[in-house]
C-alpha positions in Angstrom: -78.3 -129.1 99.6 -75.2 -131.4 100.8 -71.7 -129.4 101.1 -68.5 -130.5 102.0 -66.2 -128.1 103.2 -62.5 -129.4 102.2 -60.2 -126.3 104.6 -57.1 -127.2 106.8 -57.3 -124.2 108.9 -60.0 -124.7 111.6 -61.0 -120.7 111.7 -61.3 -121.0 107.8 -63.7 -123.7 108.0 -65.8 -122.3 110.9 -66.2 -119.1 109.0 -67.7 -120.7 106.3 -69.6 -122.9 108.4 -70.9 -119.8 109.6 -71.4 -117.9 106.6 -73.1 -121.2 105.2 -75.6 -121.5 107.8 -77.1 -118.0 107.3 -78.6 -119.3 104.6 -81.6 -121.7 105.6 -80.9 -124.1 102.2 -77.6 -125.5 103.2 -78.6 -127.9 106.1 -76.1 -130.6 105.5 -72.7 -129.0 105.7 -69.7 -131.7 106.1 -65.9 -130.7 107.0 -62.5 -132.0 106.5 -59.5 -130.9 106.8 -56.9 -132.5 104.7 -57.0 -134.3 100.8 -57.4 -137.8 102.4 -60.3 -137.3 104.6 -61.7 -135.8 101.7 -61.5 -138.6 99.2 -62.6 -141.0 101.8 -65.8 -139.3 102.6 -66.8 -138.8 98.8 -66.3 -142.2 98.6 -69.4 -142.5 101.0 -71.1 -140.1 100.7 -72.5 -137.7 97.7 -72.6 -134.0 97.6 -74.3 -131.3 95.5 -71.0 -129.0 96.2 -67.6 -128.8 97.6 -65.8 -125.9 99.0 -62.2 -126.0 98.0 -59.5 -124.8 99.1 -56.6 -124.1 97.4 -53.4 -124.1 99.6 -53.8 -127.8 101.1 -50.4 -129.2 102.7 -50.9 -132.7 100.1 -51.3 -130.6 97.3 -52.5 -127.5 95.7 -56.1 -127.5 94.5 -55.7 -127.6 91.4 -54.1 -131.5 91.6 -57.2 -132.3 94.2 -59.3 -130.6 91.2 -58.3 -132.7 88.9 -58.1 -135.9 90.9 -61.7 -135.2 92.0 -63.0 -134.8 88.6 -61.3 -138.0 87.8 -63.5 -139.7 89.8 -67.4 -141.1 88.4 -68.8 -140.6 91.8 -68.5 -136.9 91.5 -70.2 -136.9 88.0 -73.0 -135.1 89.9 -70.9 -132.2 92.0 -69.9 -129.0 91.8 -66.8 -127.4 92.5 -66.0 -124.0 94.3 -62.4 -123.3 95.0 -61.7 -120.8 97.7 -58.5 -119.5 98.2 -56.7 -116.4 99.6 -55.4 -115.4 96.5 -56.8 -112.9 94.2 -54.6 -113.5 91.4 -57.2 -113.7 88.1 -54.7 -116.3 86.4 -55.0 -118.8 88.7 -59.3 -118.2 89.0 -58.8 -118.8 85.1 -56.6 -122.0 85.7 -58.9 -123.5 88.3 -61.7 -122.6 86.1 -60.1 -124.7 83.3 -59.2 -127.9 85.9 -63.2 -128.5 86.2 -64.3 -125.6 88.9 -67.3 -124.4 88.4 -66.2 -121.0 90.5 -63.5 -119.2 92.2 -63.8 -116.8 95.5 -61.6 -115.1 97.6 -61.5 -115.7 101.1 -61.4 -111.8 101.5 -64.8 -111.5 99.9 -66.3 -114.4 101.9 -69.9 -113.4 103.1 -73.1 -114.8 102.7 -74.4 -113.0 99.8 -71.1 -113.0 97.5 -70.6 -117.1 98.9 -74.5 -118.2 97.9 -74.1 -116.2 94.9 -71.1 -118.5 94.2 -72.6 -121.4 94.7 -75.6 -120.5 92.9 -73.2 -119.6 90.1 -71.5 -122.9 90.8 -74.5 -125.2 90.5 -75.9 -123.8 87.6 -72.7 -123.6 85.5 -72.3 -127.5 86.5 -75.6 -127.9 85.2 -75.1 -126.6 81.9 -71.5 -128.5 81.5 -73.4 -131.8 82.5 -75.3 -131.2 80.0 -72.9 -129.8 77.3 -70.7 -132.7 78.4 -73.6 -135.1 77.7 -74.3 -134.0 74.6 -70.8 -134.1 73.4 -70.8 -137.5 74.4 -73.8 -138.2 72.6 -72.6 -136.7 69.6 -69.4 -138.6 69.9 -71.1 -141.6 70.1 -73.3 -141.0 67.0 -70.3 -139.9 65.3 -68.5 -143.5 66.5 -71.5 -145.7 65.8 -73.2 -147.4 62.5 -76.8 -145.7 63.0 -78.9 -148.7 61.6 -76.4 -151.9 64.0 -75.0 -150.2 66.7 -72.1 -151.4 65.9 -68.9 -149.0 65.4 -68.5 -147.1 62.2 -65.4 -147.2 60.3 -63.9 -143.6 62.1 -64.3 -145.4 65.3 -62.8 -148.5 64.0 -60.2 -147.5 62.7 -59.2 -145.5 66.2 -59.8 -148.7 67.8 -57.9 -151.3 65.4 -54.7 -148.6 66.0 -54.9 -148.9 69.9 -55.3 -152.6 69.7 -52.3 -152.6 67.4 -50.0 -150.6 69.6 -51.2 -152.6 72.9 -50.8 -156.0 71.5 -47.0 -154.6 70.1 -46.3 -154.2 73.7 -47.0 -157.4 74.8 -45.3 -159.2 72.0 -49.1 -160.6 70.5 -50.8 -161.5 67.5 -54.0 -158.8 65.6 -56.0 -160.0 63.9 -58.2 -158.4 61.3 -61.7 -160.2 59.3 -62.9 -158.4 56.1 -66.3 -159.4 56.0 -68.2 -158.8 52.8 -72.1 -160.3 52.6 -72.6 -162.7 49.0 -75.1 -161.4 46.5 -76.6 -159.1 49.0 -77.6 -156.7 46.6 -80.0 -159.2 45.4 -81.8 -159.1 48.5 -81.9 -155.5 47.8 -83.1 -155.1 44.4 -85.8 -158.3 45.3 -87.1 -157.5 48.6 -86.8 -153.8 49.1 -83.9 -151.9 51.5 -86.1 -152.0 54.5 -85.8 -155.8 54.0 -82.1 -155.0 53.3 -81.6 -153.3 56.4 -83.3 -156.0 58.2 -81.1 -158.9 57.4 -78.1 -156.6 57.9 -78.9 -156.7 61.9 -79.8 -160.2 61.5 -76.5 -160.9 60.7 -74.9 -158.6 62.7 -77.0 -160.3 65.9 -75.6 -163.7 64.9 -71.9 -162.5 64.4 -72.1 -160.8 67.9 -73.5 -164.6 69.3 -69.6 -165.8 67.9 -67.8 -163.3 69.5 -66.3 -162.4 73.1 -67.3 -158.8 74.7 -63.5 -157.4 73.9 -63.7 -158.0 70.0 -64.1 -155.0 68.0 -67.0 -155.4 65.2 -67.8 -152.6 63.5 -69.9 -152.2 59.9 -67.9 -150.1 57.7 -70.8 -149.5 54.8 -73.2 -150.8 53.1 -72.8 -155.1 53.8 -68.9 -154.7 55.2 -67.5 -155.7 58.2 -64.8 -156.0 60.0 -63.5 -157.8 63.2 -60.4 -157.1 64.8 -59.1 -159.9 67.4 -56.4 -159.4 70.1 -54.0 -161.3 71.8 -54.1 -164.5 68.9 -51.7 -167.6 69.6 -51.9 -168.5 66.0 -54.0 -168.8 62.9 -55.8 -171.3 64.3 -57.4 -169.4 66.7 -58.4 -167.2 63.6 -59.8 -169.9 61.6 -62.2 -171.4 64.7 -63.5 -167.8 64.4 -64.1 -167.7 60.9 -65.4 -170.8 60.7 -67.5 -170.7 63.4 -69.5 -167.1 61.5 -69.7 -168.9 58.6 -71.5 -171.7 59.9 -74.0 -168.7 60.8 -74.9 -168.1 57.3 -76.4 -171.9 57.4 -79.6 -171.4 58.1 -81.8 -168.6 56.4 -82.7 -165.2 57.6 -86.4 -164.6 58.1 -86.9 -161.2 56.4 -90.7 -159.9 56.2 -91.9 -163.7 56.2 -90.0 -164.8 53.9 -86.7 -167.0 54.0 -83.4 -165.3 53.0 -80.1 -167.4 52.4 -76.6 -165.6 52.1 -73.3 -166.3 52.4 -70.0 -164.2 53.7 -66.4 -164.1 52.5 -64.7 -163.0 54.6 -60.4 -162.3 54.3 -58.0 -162.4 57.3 -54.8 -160.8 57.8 -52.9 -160.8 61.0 -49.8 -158.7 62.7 -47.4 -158.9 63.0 -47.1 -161.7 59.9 -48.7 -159.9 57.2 -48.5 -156.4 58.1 -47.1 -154.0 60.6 -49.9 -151.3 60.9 -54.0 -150.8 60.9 -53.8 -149.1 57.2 -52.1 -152.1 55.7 -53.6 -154.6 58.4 -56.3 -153.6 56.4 -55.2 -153.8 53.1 -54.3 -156.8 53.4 -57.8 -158.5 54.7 -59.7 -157.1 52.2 -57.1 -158.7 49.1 -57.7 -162.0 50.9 -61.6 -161.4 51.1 -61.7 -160.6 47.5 -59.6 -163.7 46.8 -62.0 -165.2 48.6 -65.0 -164.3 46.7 -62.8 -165.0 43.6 -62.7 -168.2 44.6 -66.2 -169.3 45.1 -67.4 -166.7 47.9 -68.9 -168.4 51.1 -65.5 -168.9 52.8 -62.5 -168.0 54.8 -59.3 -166.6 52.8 -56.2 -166.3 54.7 -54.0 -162.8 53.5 -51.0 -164.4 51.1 -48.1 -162.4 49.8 -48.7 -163.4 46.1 -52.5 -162.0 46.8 -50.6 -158.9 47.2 -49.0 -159.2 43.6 -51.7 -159.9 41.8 -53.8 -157.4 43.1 -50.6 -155.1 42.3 -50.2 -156.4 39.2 -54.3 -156.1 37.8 -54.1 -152.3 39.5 -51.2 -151.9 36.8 -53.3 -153.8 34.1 -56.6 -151.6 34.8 -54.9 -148.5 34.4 -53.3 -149.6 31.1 -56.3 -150.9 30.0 -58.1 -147.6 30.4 -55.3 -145.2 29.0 -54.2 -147.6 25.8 -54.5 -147.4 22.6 -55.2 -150.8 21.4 -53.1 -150.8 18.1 -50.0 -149.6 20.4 -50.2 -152.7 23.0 -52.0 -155.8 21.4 -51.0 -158.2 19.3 -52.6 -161.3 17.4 -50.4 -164.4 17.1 -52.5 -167.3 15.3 -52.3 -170.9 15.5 -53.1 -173.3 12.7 -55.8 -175.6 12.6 -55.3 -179.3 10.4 -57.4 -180.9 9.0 -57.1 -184.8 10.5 -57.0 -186.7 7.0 -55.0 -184.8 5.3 -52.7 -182.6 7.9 -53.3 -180.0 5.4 -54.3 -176.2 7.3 -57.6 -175.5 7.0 -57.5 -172.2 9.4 -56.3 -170.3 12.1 -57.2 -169.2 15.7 -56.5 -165.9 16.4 -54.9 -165.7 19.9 -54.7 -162.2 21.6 -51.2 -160.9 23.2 -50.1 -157.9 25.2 -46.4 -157.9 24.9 -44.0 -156.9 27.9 -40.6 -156.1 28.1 -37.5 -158.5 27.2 -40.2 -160.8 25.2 -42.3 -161.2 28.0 -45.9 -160.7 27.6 -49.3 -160.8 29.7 -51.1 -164.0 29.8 -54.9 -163.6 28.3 -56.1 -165.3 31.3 -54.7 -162.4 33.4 -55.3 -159.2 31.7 -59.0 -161.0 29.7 -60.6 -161.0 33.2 -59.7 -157.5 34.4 -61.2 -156.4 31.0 -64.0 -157.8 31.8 -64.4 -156.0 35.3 -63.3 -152.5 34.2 -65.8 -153.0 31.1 -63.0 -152.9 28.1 -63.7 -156.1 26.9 -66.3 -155.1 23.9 -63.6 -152.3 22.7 -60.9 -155.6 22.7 -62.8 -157.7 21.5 -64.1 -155.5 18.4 -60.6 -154.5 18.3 -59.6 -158.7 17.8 -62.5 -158.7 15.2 -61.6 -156.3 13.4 -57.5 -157.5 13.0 -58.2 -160.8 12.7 -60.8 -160.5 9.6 -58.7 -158.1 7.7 -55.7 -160.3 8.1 -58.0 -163.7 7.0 -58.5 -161.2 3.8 -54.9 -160.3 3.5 -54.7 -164.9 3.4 -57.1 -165.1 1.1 -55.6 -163.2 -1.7 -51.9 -164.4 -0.9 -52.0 -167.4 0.8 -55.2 -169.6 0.3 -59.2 -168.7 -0.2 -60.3 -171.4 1.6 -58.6 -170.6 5.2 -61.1 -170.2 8.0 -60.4 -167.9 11.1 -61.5 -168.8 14.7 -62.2 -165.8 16.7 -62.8 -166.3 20.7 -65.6 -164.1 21.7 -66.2 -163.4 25.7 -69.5 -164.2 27.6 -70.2 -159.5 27.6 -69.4 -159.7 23.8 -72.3 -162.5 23.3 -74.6 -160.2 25.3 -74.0 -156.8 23.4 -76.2 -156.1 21.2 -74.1 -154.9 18.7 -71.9 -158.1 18.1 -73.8 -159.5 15.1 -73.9 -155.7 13.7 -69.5 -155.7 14.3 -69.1 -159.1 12.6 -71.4 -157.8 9.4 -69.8 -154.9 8.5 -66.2 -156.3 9.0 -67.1 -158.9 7.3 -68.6 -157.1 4.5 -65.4 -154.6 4.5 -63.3 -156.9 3.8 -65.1 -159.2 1.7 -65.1 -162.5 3.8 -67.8 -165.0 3.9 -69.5 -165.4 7.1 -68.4 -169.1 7.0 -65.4 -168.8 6.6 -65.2 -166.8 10.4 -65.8 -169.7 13.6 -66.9 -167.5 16.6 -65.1 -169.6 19.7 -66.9 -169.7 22.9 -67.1 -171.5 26.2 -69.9 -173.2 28.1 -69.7 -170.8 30.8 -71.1 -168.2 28.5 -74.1 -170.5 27.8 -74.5 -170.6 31.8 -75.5 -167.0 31.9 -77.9 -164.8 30.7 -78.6 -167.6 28.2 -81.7 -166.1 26.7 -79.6 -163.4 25.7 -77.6 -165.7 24.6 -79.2 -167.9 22.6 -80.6 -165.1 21.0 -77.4 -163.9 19.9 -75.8 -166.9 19.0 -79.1 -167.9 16.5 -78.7 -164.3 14.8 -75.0 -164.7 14.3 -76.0 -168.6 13.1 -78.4 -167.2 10.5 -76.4 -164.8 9.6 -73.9 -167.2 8.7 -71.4 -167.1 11.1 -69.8 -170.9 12.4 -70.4 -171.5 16.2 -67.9 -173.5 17.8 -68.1 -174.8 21.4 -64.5 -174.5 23.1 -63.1 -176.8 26.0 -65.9 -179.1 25.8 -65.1 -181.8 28.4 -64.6 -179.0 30.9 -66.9 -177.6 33.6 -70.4 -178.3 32.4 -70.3 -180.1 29.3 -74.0 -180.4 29.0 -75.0 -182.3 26.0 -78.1 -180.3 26.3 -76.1 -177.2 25.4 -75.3 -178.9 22.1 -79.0 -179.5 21.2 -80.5 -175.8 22.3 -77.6 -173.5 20.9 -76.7 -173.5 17.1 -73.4 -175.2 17.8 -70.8 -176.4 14.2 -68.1 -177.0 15.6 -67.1 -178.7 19.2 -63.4 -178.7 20.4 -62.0 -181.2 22.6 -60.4 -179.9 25.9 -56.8 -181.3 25.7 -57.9 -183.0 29.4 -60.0 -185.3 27.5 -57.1 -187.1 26.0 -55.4 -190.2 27.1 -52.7 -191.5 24.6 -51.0 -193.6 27.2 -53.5 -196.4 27.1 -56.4 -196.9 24.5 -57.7 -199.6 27.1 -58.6 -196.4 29.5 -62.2 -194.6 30.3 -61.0 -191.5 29.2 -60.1 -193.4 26.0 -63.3 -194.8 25.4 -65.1 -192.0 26.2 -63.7 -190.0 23.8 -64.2 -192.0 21.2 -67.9 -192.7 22.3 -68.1 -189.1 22.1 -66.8 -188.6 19.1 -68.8 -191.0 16.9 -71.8 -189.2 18.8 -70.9 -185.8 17.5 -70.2 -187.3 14.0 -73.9 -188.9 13.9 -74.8 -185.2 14.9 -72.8 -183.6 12.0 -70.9 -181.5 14.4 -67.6 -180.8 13.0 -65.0 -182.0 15.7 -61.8 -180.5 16.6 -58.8 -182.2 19.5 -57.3 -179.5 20.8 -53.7 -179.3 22.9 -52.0 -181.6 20.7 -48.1 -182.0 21.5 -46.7 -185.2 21.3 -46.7 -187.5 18.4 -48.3 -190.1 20.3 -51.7 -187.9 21.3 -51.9 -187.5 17.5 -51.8 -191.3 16.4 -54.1 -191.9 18.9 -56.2 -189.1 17.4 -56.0 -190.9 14.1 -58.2 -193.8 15.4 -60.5 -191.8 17.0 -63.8 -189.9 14.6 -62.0 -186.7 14.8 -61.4 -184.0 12.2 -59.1 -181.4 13.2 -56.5 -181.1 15.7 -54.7 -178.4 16.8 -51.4 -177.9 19.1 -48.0 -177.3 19.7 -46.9 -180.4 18.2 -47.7 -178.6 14.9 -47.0 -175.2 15.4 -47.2 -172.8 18.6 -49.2 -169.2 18.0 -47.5 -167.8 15.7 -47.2 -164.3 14.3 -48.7 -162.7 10.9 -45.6 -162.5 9.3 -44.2 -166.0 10.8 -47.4 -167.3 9.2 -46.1 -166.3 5.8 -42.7 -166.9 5.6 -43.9 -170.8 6.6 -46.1 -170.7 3.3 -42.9 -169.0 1.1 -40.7 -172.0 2.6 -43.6 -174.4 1.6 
């Protein structure tokens, strides 16, 4: 066993040289006698124990204590402090620096001294040990179990320090949401196990972009973040971003066979977009939603107007949940000529939720977030339900022949109940199926359209109208017009030109329109405002038209006082 005897009285160290050597075990015994000689010779050599003692003229023991166990090269010695004090507190406060034991050079003699050391060596042994396994369960605690990487406890910890280092030294954080694309797919296809697999995939080709001082850490399930220090700019950001994306490029092999995915991933730096990791955070994730939102598969830098519309459909969820239907929405309708004679022949029933001041939120806000927070069938019966009994409420006062356009969402066409909804309204209130044109858009046909089809053929027999909404927009399949039981097709307003008649869009349209007439689809221009987009109209095969240049949406009781002033 090596000791080194650490003693600036010579007579001190030469009776414990002496008491040392009665014992046949301790063969290499060192001395010094000040703190310097001792922290150069543990720099050379290594030790199982060191004999301390405490009154040194550098410093007490306790400050050599803790400087010594400061130091990794003494990760595998322990300490005895010897001293010619008895005082129990200070044992106890030596004992809580990092010694192992604490003797009095009074009771120095070989039994009580091996005894000590004995004592001393053991007691190290079982801190190493309890110290170990501290650290391993820190680590487990700090670390995603399946990656390696850090968990989100650890993360956090690490984006704050970041933070607060990078604030000194006047420099950019930056934070990357990272959120796999349609990974549950690979899931609910190939098994977890597969799952799990291509999550370390990824995570070993992320790594391959980054530099050793990044922080990447898996927060659950397919998230990630990355937080980057000392940025220059976004553009430093964006070389990053772009450079894991390109990652996703080539598939994953995952038990033999080939897996493509995709990442969006959001970014948000400080100090530009927030001051903190809590709302660092906050703010990444709103621009990696917006970045799914917006086609997934890309890099979404964190904007302020993010922020507010994320705000804003948080308000509009917990409305939505907590409403009473009748309380908050509204129907305004918009009439619907017929071409020849400019005479009504309908309405569309358009859905408002009023705000304050006259204010109101836009369909194409709050229709979406329906969707999500699954309130769009009790909407959506609710519409069916107004906008039949006030067709019934028409056909007594107003005129029996008035049809009523209903806009029905892509869930509404995959309930089940839909057709069953639309019957017994209809039946309630006495209107012919005919006279009610279900409004959808090609994006419904998109999805699901088995279901779909389905539906839309029971609806169809039933005698319910079909109309196809926006056609000249996104898909416009003419195929779509063939499989589905379409009546009715209306013209995006983008597909007029009523500058020149000379133009492609022109002649398009009318090529288009002569071949839904030869179809016997009924054929409707929407968006009409000007005067002009209706002569133009007028020389085109096109039965109704609808727009502002006739009337904006109105309301029920608007509706009527234009019929008493007719």
């Amino acid at each position: 066993m090596r000791i080194l005897v650490v003693d600036d009285d010579q007579i001190d160290r030469m009776v414990t040289r002496r008491v040392l050597t009665c014992d046949s075990q301790y063969r290499e015994i060192f001395e010094v006698e000040s703190v310097q000689q001792a922290l150069d010779v543990i720099n050379r050599e290594t030790f199982d124990i060191i004999l301390l003692d405490y009154r040194m003229p550098e410093a007490d023991g306790i400050e050599l204590l803790i400087e010594l166990r400061s130091r990794d090269e003494l990760g595998g010695t322990a300490i005895v402090i010897v001293s010619a004090s008895e005082e129990t507190d200070l044992a106890i406060n030596c004992i809580e620096a990092g010694a192992q034991d604490f003797i009095s050079k009074s009771d120095l003699n070989p039994t009580v001294l091996s005894k000590a050391i004995v004592h001393a060596h053991k007691r190290f042994e079982l801190d190493k040990k309890m110290h170990n396994s501290y650290l391993e369960t820190k680590r487990l605690a700090e670390r995603d179990p399946l990656t390696g990487l850090s968990n989100r406890y650890h993360f956090d910890e690490t984006l704050k320090v970041m933070i607060t280092n990078n604030k000194r030294m006047s420099a950019s954080v930056a934070l990357l949401a990272i959120d796999l694309d349609n990974f549950k797919h690979v899931n609910d296809t190939l098994g977890h196990a597969a799952g799990d697999e291509l999550l370390v995939q990824v995570v070993n080709r992320i790594n391959d972009c980054l530099r050793t001082n990044e922080g990447f850490a898996r927060l659950g399930g397919d998230e990630f973040a990355i937080v980057l220090g000392s940025i220059s700019s976004s553009m430093d950001v964006s070389s990053i971003g772009t450079r894991i994306l390109e990652q996703f490029k080539q598939p994953f092999s995952i038990t033999n066979t080939e897996v493509y995915t995709s990442a969006s991933i959001g970014a948000a730096l400080v100090p530009a977009d927030a001051l903190d990791s809590a709302n660092l955070q906050k703010c990444a994730d709103i621009a990696m939603y917006r970045a799914k939102q917006s086609g997934k598969n890309k890099l979404c830098f964190y904007e302020q107007k993010f922020q507010d519309e994320f705000n804003q459909n948080f308000v509009i969820q917990t409305a939505l949940r907590s409403l009473k239907f009748s309380n908050y929405f509204t129907l305004v309708y918009q009439p619907i000529y017929e071409l020849a004679t400019q005479s009504i022949s309908g309405f569309e029933a358009l859905i408002r939720w009023p705000k304050d001041q006259g204010a109101h939120y836009s369909p194409d806000i709050f229709i979406p977030v329906a969707e999500q927070v699954g309130m769009i069938d009790k909407i959506g019966t609710w519409v069916i339900h107004t906008a039949i009994k006030q067709l019934s409420t028409w056909h007594k006062t107003l005129d029996s022949s008035f049809n009523m356009s209903i806009n029905i969402s892509p869930i509404q066409l995959i309930n089940s109940n839909l057709l069953e909804i639309l019957k017994n309204e209809s039946d309630k209130y006495g209107i012919a199926p005919n006279r009610i044109i279900l409004e959808i858009t090609e994006t419904a046909l998109v999805k699901n359209a088995k279901k779909v089809n389905s539906t839309l053929k029971a609806l169809s027999d039933a005698g319910f109208l079909i109309a196809l909404d926006d056609f000249g927009t996104g898909f416009s399949s003419i195929s779509h017009l063939i499989e589905y039981p379409i009546n009715i097709v209306k013209l995006d307003k983008s597909m007029q030109d009523h500058h020149n008649i000379q133009s492609k869009k022109y002649k398009i349209l009318k090529g288009l329109g002569k071949m839904l007439n030869e179809l016997d689809f009924t054929v409707v221009a929407e968006g009409i405002e000007e005067a002009q987009q209706l002569e133009v109209c007028k020389g085109l095969p096109i039965d109704r038209v609808q727009g502002y240049y006739f009337s904006i949406p109105l309301p029920a009781t608007d509706i009527e006082t234009f019929f008493e002033s007719v």
